[in-house]
C-alpha positions as CSV (number, residue, x, y, z in Angstrom):
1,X,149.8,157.8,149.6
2,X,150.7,154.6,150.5
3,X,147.0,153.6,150.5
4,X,146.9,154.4,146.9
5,X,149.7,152.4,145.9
6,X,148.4,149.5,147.4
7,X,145.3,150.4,145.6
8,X,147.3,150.9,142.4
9,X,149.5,148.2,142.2
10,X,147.0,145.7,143.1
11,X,143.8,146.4,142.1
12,X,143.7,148.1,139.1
13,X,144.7,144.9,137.2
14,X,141.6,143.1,138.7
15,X,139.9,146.4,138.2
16,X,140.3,147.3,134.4
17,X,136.5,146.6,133.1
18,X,135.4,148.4,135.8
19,X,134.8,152.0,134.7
20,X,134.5,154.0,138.3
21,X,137.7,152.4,139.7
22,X,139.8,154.1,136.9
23,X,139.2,157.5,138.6
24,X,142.2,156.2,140.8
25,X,145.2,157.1,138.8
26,X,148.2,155.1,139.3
27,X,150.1,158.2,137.5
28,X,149.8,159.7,141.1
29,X,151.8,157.5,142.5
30,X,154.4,156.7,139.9
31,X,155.0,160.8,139.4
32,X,154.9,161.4,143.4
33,X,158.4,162.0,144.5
34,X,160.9,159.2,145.3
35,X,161.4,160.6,149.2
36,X,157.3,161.0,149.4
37,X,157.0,156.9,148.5
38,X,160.0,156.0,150.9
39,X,158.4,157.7,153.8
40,X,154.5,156.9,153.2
41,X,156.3,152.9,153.4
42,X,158.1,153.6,155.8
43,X,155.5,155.2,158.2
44,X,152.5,152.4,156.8
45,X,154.9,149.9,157.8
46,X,155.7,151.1,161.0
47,X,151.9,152.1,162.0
48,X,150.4,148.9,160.8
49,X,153.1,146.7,162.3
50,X,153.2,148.6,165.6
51,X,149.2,148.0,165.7
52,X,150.0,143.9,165.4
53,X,152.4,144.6,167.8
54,X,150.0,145.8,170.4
55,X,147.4,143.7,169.6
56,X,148.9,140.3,169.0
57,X,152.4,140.5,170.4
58,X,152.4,137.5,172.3
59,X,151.4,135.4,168.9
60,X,154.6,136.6,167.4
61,X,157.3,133.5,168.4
62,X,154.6,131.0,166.7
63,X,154.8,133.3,163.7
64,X,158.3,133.7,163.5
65,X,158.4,129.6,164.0
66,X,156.0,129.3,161.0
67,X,157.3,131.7,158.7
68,X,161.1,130.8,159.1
69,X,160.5,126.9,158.9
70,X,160.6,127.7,155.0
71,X,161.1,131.0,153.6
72,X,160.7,130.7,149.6
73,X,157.1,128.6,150.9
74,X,156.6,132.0,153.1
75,X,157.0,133.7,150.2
76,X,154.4,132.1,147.9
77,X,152.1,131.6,150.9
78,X,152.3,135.5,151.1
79,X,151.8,136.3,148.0
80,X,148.4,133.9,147.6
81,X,147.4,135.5,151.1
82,X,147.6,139.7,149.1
83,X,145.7,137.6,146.0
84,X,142.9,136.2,148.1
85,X,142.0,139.4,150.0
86,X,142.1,141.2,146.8
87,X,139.9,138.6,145.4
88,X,137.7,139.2,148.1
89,X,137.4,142.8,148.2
90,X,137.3,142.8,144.1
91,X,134.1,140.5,144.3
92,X,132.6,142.2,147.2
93,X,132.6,145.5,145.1
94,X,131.4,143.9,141.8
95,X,128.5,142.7,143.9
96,X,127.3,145.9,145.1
97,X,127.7,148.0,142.2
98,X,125.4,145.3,140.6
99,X,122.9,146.3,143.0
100,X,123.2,149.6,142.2
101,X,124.7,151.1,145.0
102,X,126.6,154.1,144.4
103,X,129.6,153.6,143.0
104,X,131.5,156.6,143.9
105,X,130.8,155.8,147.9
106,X,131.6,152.3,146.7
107,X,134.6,153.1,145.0
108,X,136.0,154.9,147.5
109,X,135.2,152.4,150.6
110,X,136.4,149.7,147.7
111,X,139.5,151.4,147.8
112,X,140.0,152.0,151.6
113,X,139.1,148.2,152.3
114,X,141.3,147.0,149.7
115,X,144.2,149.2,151.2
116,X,143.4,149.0,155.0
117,X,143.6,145.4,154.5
118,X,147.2,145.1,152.1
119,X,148.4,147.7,154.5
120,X,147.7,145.4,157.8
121,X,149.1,142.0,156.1
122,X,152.0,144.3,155.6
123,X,152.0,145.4,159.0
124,X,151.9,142.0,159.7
125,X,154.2,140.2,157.7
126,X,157.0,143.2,158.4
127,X,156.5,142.5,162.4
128,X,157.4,139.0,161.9
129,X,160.0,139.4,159.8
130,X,161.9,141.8,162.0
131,X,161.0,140.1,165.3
132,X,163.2,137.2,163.1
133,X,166.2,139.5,162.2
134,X,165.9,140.7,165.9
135,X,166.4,137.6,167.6
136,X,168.7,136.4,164.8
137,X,170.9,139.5,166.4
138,X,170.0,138.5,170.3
139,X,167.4,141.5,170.6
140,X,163.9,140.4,172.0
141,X,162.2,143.8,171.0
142,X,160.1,143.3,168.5
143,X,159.7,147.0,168.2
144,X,163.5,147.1,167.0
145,X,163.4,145.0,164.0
146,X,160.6,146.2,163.2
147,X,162.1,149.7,162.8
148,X,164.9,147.8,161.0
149,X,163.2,146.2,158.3
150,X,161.1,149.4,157.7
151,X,163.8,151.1,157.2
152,X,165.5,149.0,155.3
153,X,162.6,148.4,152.9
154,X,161.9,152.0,152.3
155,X,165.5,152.7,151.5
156,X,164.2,150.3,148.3
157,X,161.6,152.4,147.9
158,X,163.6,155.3,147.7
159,X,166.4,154.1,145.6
160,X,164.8,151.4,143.0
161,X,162.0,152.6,140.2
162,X,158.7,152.0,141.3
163,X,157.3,148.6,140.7
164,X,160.5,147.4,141.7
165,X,160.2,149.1,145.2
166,X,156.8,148.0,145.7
167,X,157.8,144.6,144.8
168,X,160.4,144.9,147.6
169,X,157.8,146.2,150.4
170,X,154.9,143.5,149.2
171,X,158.1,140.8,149.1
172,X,159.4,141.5,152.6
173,X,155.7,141.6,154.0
174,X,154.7,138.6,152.1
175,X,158.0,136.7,153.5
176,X,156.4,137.3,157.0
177,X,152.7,136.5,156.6
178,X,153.2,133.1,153.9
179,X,154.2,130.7,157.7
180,X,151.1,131.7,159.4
181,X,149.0,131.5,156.4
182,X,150.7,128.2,155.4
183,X,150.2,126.6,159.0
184,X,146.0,127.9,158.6
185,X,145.6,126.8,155.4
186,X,147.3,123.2,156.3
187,X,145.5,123.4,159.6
188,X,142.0,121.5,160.5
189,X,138.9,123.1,162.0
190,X,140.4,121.9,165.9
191,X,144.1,123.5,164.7
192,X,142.0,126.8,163.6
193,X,139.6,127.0,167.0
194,X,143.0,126.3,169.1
195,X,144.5,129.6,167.2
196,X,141.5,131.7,167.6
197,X,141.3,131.5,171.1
């Protein structure tokens, strides 16, 4: 569910002269029940972030340190971060239904790319965030805030209309993921190699 509102909210803007794409109807998620949205956030933010978690755990103090140095930055950062993958995945998809490769299968992997990838910048962006409000409170688990800020974000989701809940998920993420993205954009190639290894 949550896959589709990521799918929704982001892409079907970018999407709008493309006939096969408005098969995904964002009526589904506006008219799914407030408790349904809540919970498909909360459990996508919880997943994805556990899955950073595992994987990159011990990068998390370097994001924290990038992301905190300037929040409303981390912010806009965040935001141009969501933008370029959807960019990416939009142009990607144009490309092959010029070839003339089916566009349903397209479509549909289209739509799994694009939310696979909003979900993990999410996942992301909500680990950092809550490893900050952790250690903000003296707790080193990251697993913690994480389950904090979930939480917390979902209750927005439950509570505020739509677009204003989604706003409040992307928002929170976007907070997280804008320092690292800042710090690689700023970086040079040597910076970059350093991080990747």
């Amino acid at each position: 569910m949550i896959l589709q509102v990521a799918a929704a909210a982001v892409a079907g803007p970018l999407f709008q002269s493309v006939a096969p794409l408005q098969a995904f109807d964002p009526s589904v998620v506006f008219d799914a029940p407030a408790p349904t949205r809540a919970a498909g956030a909360f459990l996508a933010s919880v997943v994805f972030g556990g899955l950073v978690i595992y994987r990159y755990g011990d990068r998390l103090t370097a994001a924290v340190e990038a992301s905190t140095e300037s929040p409303i930055l981390s912010v806009l950062y965040g935001f141009i971060a969501y933008g370029l993958v959807s960019f990416l995945v939009v142009y990607a998809y144009s490309q092959l239904v010029g070839f003339g490769v089916g566009v349903s299968l397209i479509t549909v992997a289209g739509a799994v790319v694009l939310g696979g990838a909003l979900l993990s910048l999410g996942g992301l962006g909500f680990v950092i965030v809550g490893s900050w409000l952790a250690n903000a409170a003296g707790v080193q688990d990251p697993w913690i805030g994480l389950l904090g800020v979930a939480l917390g974000a979902s209750i927005a989701v439950l509570v505020l209309p739509v677009v204003f809940g989604a706003l409040v998920w992307f928002g929170v993420a976007a907070v997280g993921i804008g320092g690292p993205v800042r710090r690689w954009i700023h970086a040079d190639k040597a910076e970059r190699r350093a991080e990747e290894h």
